[in-house]
N, C-alpha and C positions, 0 to 999 in steps of 0.2 A: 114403323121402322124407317122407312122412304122419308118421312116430315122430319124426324130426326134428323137421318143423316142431311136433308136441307138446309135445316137449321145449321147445322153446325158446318157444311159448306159456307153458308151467309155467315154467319161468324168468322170466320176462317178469311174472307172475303174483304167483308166490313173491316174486321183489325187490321190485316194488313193495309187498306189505302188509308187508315188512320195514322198509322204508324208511319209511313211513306208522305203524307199531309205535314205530319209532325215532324216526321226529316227535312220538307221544302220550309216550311217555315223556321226552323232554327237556323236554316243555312242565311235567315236575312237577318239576325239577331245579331246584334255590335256584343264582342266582348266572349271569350271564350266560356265563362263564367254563365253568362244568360243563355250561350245556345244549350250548353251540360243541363240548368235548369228546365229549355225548354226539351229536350230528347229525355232524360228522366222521368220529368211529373208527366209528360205527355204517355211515353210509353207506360211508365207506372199508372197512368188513370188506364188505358186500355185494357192492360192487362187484369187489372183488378174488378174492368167491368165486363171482362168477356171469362173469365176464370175465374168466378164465385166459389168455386166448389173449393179452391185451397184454404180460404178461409173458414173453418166452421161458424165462428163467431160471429154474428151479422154485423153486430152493431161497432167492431174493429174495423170487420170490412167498409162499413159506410164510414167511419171516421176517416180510414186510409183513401178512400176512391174520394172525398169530398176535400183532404188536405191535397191531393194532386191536382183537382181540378181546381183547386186554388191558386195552387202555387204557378200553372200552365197559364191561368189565366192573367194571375200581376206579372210574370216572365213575359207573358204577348203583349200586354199593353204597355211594359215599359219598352219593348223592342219600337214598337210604334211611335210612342211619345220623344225618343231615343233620336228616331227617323225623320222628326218636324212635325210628321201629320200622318194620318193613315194613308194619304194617298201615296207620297213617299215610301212610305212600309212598302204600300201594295207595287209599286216601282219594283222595287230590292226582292219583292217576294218575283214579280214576273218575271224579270230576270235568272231566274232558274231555268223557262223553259224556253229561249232563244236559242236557237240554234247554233250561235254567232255571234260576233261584235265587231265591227268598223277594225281595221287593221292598228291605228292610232289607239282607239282604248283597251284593245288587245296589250298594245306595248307597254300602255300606263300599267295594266291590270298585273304584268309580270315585274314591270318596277316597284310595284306596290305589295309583293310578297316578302315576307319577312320573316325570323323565326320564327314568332309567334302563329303563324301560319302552316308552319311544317307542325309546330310542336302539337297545335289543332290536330292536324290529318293525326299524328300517331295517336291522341288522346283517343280520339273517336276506335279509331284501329283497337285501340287495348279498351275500348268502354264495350264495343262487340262483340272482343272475347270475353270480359267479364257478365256480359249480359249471358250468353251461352252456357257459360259455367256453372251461374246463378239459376237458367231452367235447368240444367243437370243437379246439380244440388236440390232444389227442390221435387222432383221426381221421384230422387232419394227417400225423401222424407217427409212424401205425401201422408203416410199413413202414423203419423207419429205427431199432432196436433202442438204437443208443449213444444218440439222444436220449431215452427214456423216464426217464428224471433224475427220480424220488420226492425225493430229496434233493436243497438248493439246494447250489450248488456254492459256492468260495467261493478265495479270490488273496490273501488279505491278509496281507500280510508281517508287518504289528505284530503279527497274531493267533498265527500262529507261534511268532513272536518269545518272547511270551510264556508258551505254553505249554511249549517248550523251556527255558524259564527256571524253571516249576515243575517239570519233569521232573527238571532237572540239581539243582534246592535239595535235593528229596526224595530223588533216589540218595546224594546225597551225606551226608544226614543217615542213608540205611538202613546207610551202606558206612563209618560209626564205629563202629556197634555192635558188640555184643561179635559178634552172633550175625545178621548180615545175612541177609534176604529176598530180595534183589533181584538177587543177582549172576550169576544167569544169565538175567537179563530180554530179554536181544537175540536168544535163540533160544530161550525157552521158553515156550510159549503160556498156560501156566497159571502163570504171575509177569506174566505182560505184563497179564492181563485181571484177576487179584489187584491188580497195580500202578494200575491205569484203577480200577478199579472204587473203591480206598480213596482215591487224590491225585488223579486228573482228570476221573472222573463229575460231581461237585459244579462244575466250570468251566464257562462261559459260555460256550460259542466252538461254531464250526462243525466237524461231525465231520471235514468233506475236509483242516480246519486242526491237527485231532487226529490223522490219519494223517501229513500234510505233517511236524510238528513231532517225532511217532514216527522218522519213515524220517532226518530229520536228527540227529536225538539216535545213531542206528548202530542202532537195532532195525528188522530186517525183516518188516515186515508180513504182505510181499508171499508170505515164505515160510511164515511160520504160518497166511496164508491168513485175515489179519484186514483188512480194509478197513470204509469208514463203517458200512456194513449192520450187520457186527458188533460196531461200537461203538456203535449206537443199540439192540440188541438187551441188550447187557452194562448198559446204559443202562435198561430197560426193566426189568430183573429187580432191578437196586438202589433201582429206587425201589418195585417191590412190597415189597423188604425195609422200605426206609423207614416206607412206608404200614401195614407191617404191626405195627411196633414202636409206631407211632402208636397203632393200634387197642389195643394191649396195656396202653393208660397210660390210656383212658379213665376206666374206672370209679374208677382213683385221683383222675382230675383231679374228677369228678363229685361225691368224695366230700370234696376238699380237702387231700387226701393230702399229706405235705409229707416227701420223701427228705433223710433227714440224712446219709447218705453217697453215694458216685458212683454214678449211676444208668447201667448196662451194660448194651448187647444186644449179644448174640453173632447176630453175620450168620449162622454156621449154622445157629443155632434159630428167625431170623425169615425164609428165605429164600419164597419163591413154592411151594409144592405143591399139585399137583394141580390147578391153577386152571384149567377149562376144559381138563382133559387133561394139561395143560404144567406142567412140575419144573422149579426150578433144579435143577442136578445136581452144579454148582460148588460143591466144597472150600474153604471160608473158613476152615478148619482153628481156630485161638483169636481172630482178627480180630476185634474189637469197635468198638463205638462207643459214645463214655460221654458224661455230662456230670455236673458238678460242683455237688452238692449245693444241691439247688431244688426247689418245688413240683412235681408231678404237672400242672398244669396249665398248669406255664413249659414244662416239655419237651413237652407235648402241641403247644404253641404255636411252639420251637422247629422241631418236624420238620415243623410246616404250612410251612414258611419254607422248608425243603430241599425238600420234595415241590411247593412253589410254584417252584423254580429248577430242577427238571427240566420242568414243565410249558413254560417259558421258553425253556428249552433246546430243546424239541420245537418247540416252534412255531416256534422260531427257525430249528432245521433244515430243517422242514417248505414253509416259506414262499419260494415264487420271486418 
Protein backbone atom coordinates (compact mmCIF):
# COMPACT_ATOMS: atom_id res chain seq x y z
CA UNK A 1 0.00 0.00 0.00
CA UNK A 2 3.04 2.62 1.06
CA UNK A 3 4.83 1.66 -2.84
CA UNK A 4 1.52 2.65 -4.18
CA UNK A 5 0.70 5.54 -2.69
CA UNK A 6 4.69 6.49 -3.78
CA UNK A 7 4.06 5.77 -7.02
CA UNK A 8 1.35 7.82 -7.31
CA UNK A 9 2.93 10.80 -5.38
CA UNK A 10 5.81 10.46 -8.23
CA UNK A 11 3.31 10.68 -10.61
CA UNK A 12 1.46 13.39 -9.26
CA UNK A 13 5.05 15.01 -8.92
CA UNK A 14 6.58 14.02 -12.49
CA UNK A 15 3.22 15.46 -14.38
CA UNK A 16 3.07 18.45 -12.69
CA UNK A 17 6.88 19.71 -13.57
CA UNK A 18 5.99 18.27 -17.10
CA UNK A 19 3.10 20.29 -17.42
CA UNK A 20 4.92 23.50 -15.87
CA UNK A 21 8.27 22.53 -18.47
CA UNK A 22 5.46 22.52 -21.06
CA UNK A 23 4.01 26.06 -19.82
CA UNK A 24 7.95 27.48 -19.88
CA UNK A 25 8.47 26.35 -23.16
CA UNK A 26 5.13 27.58 -25.01
CA UNK A 27 5.80 30.87 -23.44
CA UNK A 28 8.89 31.14 -26.19
CA UNK A 29 6.81 29.79 -29.09
CA UNK A 30 6.18 32.92 -31.88
CA UNK A 31 2.47 32.90 -32.73
CA UNK A 32 -0.66 32.35 -30.60
CA UNK A 33 -1.48 29.42 -32.71
CA UNK A 34 1.91 27.26 -31.91
CA UNK A 35 2.04 28.10 -28.19
CA UNK A 36 -2.17 26.49 -27.97
CA UNK A 37 -0.29 23.60 -29.97
CA UNK A 38 2.34 23.51 -27.61
CA UNK A 39 0.16 23.62 -24.04
CA UNK A 40 -2.41 21.12 -25.69
CA UNK A 41 -0.37 18.17 -27.27
CA UNK A 42 2.05 18.74 -24.36
CA UNK A 43 -0.53 18.49 -21.69
CA UNK A 44 -2.57 15.90 -23.66
CA UNK A 45 0.56 13.55 -24.05
CA UNK A 46 0.87 13.89 -20.04
CA UNK A 47 -2.15 13.32 -19.42
CA UNK A 48 -2.58 10.26 -21.42
CA UNK A 49 0.55 8.97 -20.03
CA UNK A 50 0.07 9.30 -16.46
CA UNK A 51 -3.95 8.25 -16.77
CA UNK A 52 -4.02 5.06 -18.75
CA UNK A 53 -6.79 3.78 -16.96
CA UNK A 54 -9.47 6.34 -18.79
CA UNK A 55 -8.73 4.78 -21.77
CA UNK A 56 -9.69 0.94 -21.89
CA UNK A 57 -8.71 0.54 -25.37
CA UNK A 58 -4.79 0.25 -25.46
CA UNK A 59 -4.18 0.60 -28.73
CA UNK A 60 -6.52 4.19 -28.90
CA UNK A 61 -4.58 5.03 -26.24
CA UNK A 62 -1.17 4.47 -27.92
CA UNK A 63 -2.50 6.06 -31.04
CA UNK A 64 -3.74 9.30 -29.03
CA UNK A 65 -0.33 9.50 -26.56
CA UNK A 66 1.89 8.95 -30.02
CA UNK A 67 -0.30 11.59 -32.13
CA UNK A 68 0.61 14.20 -29.08
CA UNK A 69 3.96 13.46 -28.86
CA UNK A 70 4.00 14.25 -32.39
CA UNK A 71 2.48 17.02 -32.73
CA UNK A 72 4.66 18.59 -29.29
CA UNK A 73 7.43 17.61 -31.02
CA UNK A 74 6.99 19.46 -34.85
CA UNK A 75 5.24 22.46 -32.57
CA UNK A 76 9.05 22.65 -30.56
CA UNK A 77 10.88 22.33 -33.43
CA UNK A 78 9.20 24.79 -35.38
CA UNK A 79 9.33 27.27 -32.38
CA UNK A 80 13.14 26.68 -32.70
CA UNK A 81 13.66 26.86 -36.25
CA UNK A 82 11.12 29.97 -35.96
CA UNK A 83 13.99 31.50 -33.42
CA UNK A 84 17.11 31.12 -36.05
CA UNK A 85 18.73 28.39 -34.09
CA UNK A 86 18.23 26.35 -30.89
CA UNK A 87 20.44 28.49 -29.27
CA UNK A 88 18.18 31.38 -29.71
CA UNK A 89 15.11 29.09 -28.66
CA UNK A 90 17.25 28.45 -25.66
CA UNK A 91 17.61 32.48 -25.19
CA UNK A 92 13.69 33.01 -25.25
CA UNK A 93 13.22 29.87 -23.27
CA UNK A 94 15.78 31.38 -20.29
CA UNK A 95 14.35 34.40 -20.30
CA UNK A 96 11.36 33.06 -18.42
CA UNK A 97 13.45 32.76 -15.44
CA UNK A 98 15.23 36.17 -14.87
CA UNK A 99 14.31 37.83 -12.40
CA UNK A 100 14.47 41.14 -14.37
CA UNK A 101 15.36 43.21 -17.33
CA UNK A 102 17.58 46.51 -17.94
CA UNK A 103 15.10 49.36 -17.43
CA UNK A 104 15.49 50.24 -21.34
CA UNK A 105 14.17 46.69 -22.50
CA UNK A 106 11.66 46.87 -19.81
CA UNK A 107 10.11 50.00 -21.85
CA UNK A 108 10.52 48.31 -25.29
CA UNK A 109 8.87 45.06 -23.71
CA UNK A 110 5.58 47.35 -22.79
CA UNK A 111 5.76 49.21 -26.28
CA UNK A 112 5.66 45.97 -27.74
CA UNK A 113 2.45 44.67 -26.13
CA UNK A 114 -0.35 44.59 -28.27
CA UNK A 115 -3.87 43.19 -28.69
CA UNK A 116 -2.89 40.30 -29.60
CA UNK A 117 -1.10 39.89 -26.40
CA UNK A 118 -4.04 40.61 -24.03
CA UNK A 119 -6.21 38.48 -26.49
CA UNK A 120 -3.19 35.63 -25.53
CA UNK A 121 -3.56 36.13 -21.60
CA UNK A 122 -7.64 35.74 -21.91
CA UNK A 123 -7.28 32.66 -24.37
CA UNK A 124 -5.03 30.86 -21.98
CA UNK A 125 -7.44 32.25 -18.95
CA UNK A 126 -10.68 30.42 -20.81
CA UNK A 127 -8.12 27.28 -22.10
CA UNK A 128 -7.86 26.76 -17.95
CA UNK A 129 -11.24 26.84 -17.45
CA UNK A 130 -12.06 24.63 -20.21
CA UNK A 131 -9.25 22.27 -19.31
CA UNK A 132 -11.11 22.01 -15.51
CA UNK A 133 -14.35 21.40 -17.08
CA UNK A 134 -13.12 18.75 -19.33
CA UNK A 135 -11.44 16.84 -15.90
CA UNK A 136 -14.92 17.32 -14.49
CA UNK A 137 -16.68 15.87 -17.39
CA UNK A 138 -14.68 13.15 -17.54
CA UNK A 139 -14.94 11.97 -13.78
CA UNK A 140 -18.53 12.02 -14.82
CA UNK A 141 -18.29 9.49 -17.18
CA UNK A 142 -15.48 7.45 -16.14
CA UNK A 143 -17.48 4.53 -15.96
CA UNK A 144 -19.39 4.65 -19.20
CA UNK A 145 -16.51 3.55 -21.95
CA UNK A 146 -18.74 4.40 -25.26
CA UNK A 147 -18.85 8.06 -24.16
CA UNK A 148 -14.94 8.75 -23.74
CA UNK A 149 -15.46 10.33 -27.58
CA UNK A 150 -11.47 12.27 -28.07
CA UNK A 151 -13.08 12.88 -31.28
CA UNK A 152 -16.10 15.16 -32.14
CA UNK A 153 -18.64 13.20 -33.79
CA UNK A 154 -20.30 14.48 -36.55
CA UNK A 155 -24.37 13.80 -38.97
CA UNK A 156 -23.74 15.94 -41.67
CA UNK A 157 -25.31 14.76 -44.79
CA UNK A 158 -23.84 17.67 -47.12
CA UNK A 159 -20.40 16.63 -45.57
CA UNK A 160 -20.69 13.30 -46.97
CA UNK A 161 -22.21 14.24 -49.61
CA UNK A 162 -19.27 15.75 -50.57
CA UNK A 163 -16.52 13.76 -49.92
CA UNK A 164 -18.27 10.87 -51.73
CA UNK A 165 -18.29 13.15 -54.62
CA UNK A 166 -14.19 13.52 -54.44
CA UNK A 167 -13.88 9.93 -53.88
CA UNK A 168 -16.12 8.95 -57.02
CA UNK A 169 -14.20 12.11 -59.36
CA UNK A 170 -10.66 10.54 -58.28
CA UNK A 171 -11.61 6.66 -58.90
CA UNK A 172 -12.98 7.55 -61.87
CA UNK A 173 -9.91 9.68 -63.19
CA UNK A 174 -7.49 6.56 -61.66
CA UNK A 175 -9.92 3.81 -63.60
CA UNK A 176 -8.85 5.69 -67.33
CA UNK A 177 -5.48 5.08 -67.04
CA UNK A 178 -3.49 3.04 -68.80
CA UNK A 179 -2.16 1.54 -65.59
CA UNK A 180 -4.82 2.03 -62.57
CA UNK A 181 -4.00 2.25 -58.74
CA UNK A 182 -7.08 1.93 -57.19
CA UNK A 183 -8.84 -1.06 -58.35
CA UNK A 184 -8.81 -2.99 -55.55
CA UNK A 185 -9.50 -0.15 -52.97
CA UNK A 186 -12.70 -1.68 -51.34
CA UNK A 187 -10.61 -4.52 -49.75
CA UNK A 188 -7.26 -3.60 -49.64
CA UNK A 189 -5.94 -1.66 -46.87
CA UNK A 190 -2.86 -0.37 -48.31
CA UNK A 191 -4.76 1.53 -51.67
CA UNK A 192 -7.42 2.54 -49.24
CA UNK A 193 -4.75 4.73 -46.88
CA UNK A 194 -2.48 5.33 -50.36
CA UNK A 195 -5.99 6.46 -51.64
CA UNK A 196 -6.71 8.92 -48.28
CA UNK A 197 -3.47 9.93 -47.83
CA UNK A 198 -2.99 11.47 -51.83
CA UNK A 199 -7.12 12.65 -52.52
CA UNK A 200 -8.70 13.15 -49.02
CA UNK A 201 -5.92 14.04 -46.27
CA UNK A 202 -5.78 17.52 -47.80
CA UNK A 203 -10.08 17.96 -47.18
CA UNK A 204 -11.69 19.87 -44.63
CA UNK A 205 -14.32 17.58 -42.99
CA UNK A 206 -14.81 15.45 -39.89
CA UNK A 207 -13.14 12.12 -39.83
CA UNK A 208 -16.78 10.21 -38.50
CA UNK A 209 -17.79 11.94 -42.32
CA UNK A 210 -14.59 10.28 -43.90
CA UNK A 211 -15.45 6.90 -42.67
CA UNK A 212 -19.46 7.71 -43.27
CA UNK A 213 -18.67 8.76 -47.07
CA UNK A 214 -15.81 5.58 -47.27
CA UNK A 215 -18.56 2.85 -46.16
CA UNK A 216 -21.13 4.57 -48.82
CA UNK A 217 -18.74 4.69 -51.77
CA UNK A 218 -18.80 0.13 -51.20
CA UNK A 219 -15.32 0.24 -49.17
CA UNK A 220 -15.41 -1.66 -45.87
CA UNK A 221 -13.78 -0.03 -43.39
CA UNK A 222 -15.09 -2.01 -40.82
CA UNK A 223 -13.18 -5.08 -42.29
CA UNK A 224 -9.70 -3.55 -42.82
CA UNK A 225 -10.17 -2.49 -39.40
CA UNK A 226 -9.87 1.41 -40.31
CA UNK A 227 -12.07 3.78 -38.51
CA UNK A 228 -11.51 7.82 -37.49
CA UNK A 229 -8.56 6.92 -35.12
CA UNK A 230 -6.78 5.59 -38.14
CA UNK A 231 -7.50 8.23 -40.28
CA UNK A 232 -6.33 10.96 -37.96
CA UNK A 233 -3.26 8.69 -37.44
CA UNK A 234 -2.64 8.29 -41.52
CA UNK A 235 -3.48 12.09 -41.13
CA UNK A 236 -0.63 12.68 -38.82
CA UNK A 237 2.31 11.09 -40.61
CA UNK A 238 1.29 13.15 -44.05
CA UNK A 239 1.70 16.01 -42.55
CA UNK A 240 5.22 15.07 -40.83
CA UNK A 241 5.87 14.33 -44.75
CA UNK A 242 4.71 17.81 -45.51
CA UNK A 243 6.66 19.50 -42.72
CA UNK A 244 9.45 17.63 -43.69
CA UNK A 245 9.76 18.61 -47.52
CA UNK A 246 9.06 22.11 -45.96
CA UNK A 247 12.33 21.97 -43.96
CA UNK A 248 14.19 20.67 -47.17
CA UNK A 249 13.46 24.00 -49.35
CA UNK A 250 14.61 26.23 -46.61
CA UNK A 251 17.92 27.12 -47.24
CA UNK A 252 16.99 27.57 -51.06
CA UNK A 253 14.13 29.93 -50.00
CA UNK A 254 17.03 31.78 -47.69
CA UNK A 255 19.18 31.96 -50.44
CA UNK A 256 16.57 33.23 -53.20
CA UNK A 257 16.80 29.94 -55.02
CA UNK A 258 14.45 30.15 -58.06
CA UNK A 259 13.58 26.29 -59.67
CA UNK A 260 13.20 26.45 -63.46
CA UNK A 261 11.77 23.21 -63.58
CA UNK A 262 8.99 21.02 -61.51
CA UNK A 263 10.03 20.92 -58.18
CA UNK A 264 9.21 17.02 -56.74
CA UNK A 265 9.32 15.16 -53.40
CA UNK A 266 8.93 11.72 -53.23
CA UNK A 267 6.68 10.77 -50.02
CA UNK A 268 9.07 7.92 -49.72
CA UNK A 269 12.01 9.98 -49.15
CA UNK A 270 10.33 12.61 -47.02
CA UNK A 271 8.20 10.25 -44.73
CA UNK A 272 8.49 10.49 -40.55
CA UNK A 273 11.66 8.35 -39.17
CA UNK A 274 12.60 7.67 -36.14
CA UNK A 275 10.83 10.70 -34.52
CA UNK A 276 10.48 10.05 -30.92
CA UNK A 277 10.97 6.11 -31.68
CA UNK A 278 7.98 6.23 -34.35
CA UNK A 279 8.61 5.28 -38.54
CA UNK A 280 6.24 5.66 -41.09
CA UNK A 281 6.64 2.19 -42.39
CA UNK A 282 4.01 2.86 -45.33
CA UNK A 283 4.97 2.25 -48.98
CA UNK A 284 4.40 5.31 -51.14
CA UNK A 285 6.14 3.33 -53.76
CA UNK A 286 6.92 6.53 -56.84
CA UNK A 287 3.84 8.78 -55.26
CA UNK A 288 5.13 12.46 -55.43
CA UNK A 289 4.05 15.75 -54.94
CA UNK A 290 5.25 18.55 -57.49
CA UNK A 291 4.73 22.05 -58.16
CA UNK A 292 5.43 23.88 -61.18
CA UNK A 293 8.29 25.94 -61.81
CA UNK A 294 8.70 28.86 -58.92
CA UNK A 295 10.86 30.35 -56.31
CA UNK A 296 12.06 28.24 -53.38
CA UNK A 297 10.52 30.65 -51.30
CA UNK A 298 6.85 30.28 -53.09
CA UNK A 299 7.00 26.54 -52.31
CA UNK A 300 8.25 27.02 -48.90
CA UNK A 301 5.12 29.37 -48.56
CA UNK A 302 2.88 26.92 -50.43
CA UNK A 303 3.26 23.78 -47.99
CA UNK A 304 2.83 26.39 -44.84
CA UNK A 305 -0.66 26.71 -46.47
CA UNK A 306 -1.09 22.75 -46.51
CA UNK A 307 0.52 22.16 -43.03
CA UNK A 308 -1.88 25.19 -41.93
CA UNK A 309 -5.13 23.09 -43.29
CA UNK A 310 -4.19 20.05 -41.39
CA UNK A 311 -3.69 21.97 -38.23
CA UNK A 312 -7.61 23.11 -39.18
CA UNK A 313 -8.50 19.95 -39.69
CA UNK A 314 -7.30 18.76 -36.12
CA UNK A 315 -8.63 21.27 -34.31
CA UNK A 316 -11.57 20.87 -36.21
CA UNK A 317 -11.78 17.14 -35.12
CA UNK A 318 -10.56 17.76 -32.02
CA UNK A 319 -13.14 20.36 -30.84
CA UNK A 320 -16.76 19.17 -29.04
Amino acid sequence: MIQMKNKKYTQIIFSAAAVILIGILAQAAPGLGLRLLLLVSGAGGVILYFCRDWIPNSAVQRTLLWTAVILFTAALTWSAASAGSPAAYGKKVAAFFLPGAPEAATDALYRDMSAESLRLKQTLDSLDEQLAQTFDELELISAAAEERQFLSENDDVAEVEKICAVIQENLKKDAEKDNPSFTDIRDNAHSLELFYKIYLARELYHYSSFIKALEVSGIDCKSMSVDKYTLMLWDVEYYFSLYNMRQSVLDDAAQGVVYEENKEFLYQEFKVSKQNGYSDVFDYGTWRLWYSPRSAQEVAELLDEQILRYYQKFNMNFRR
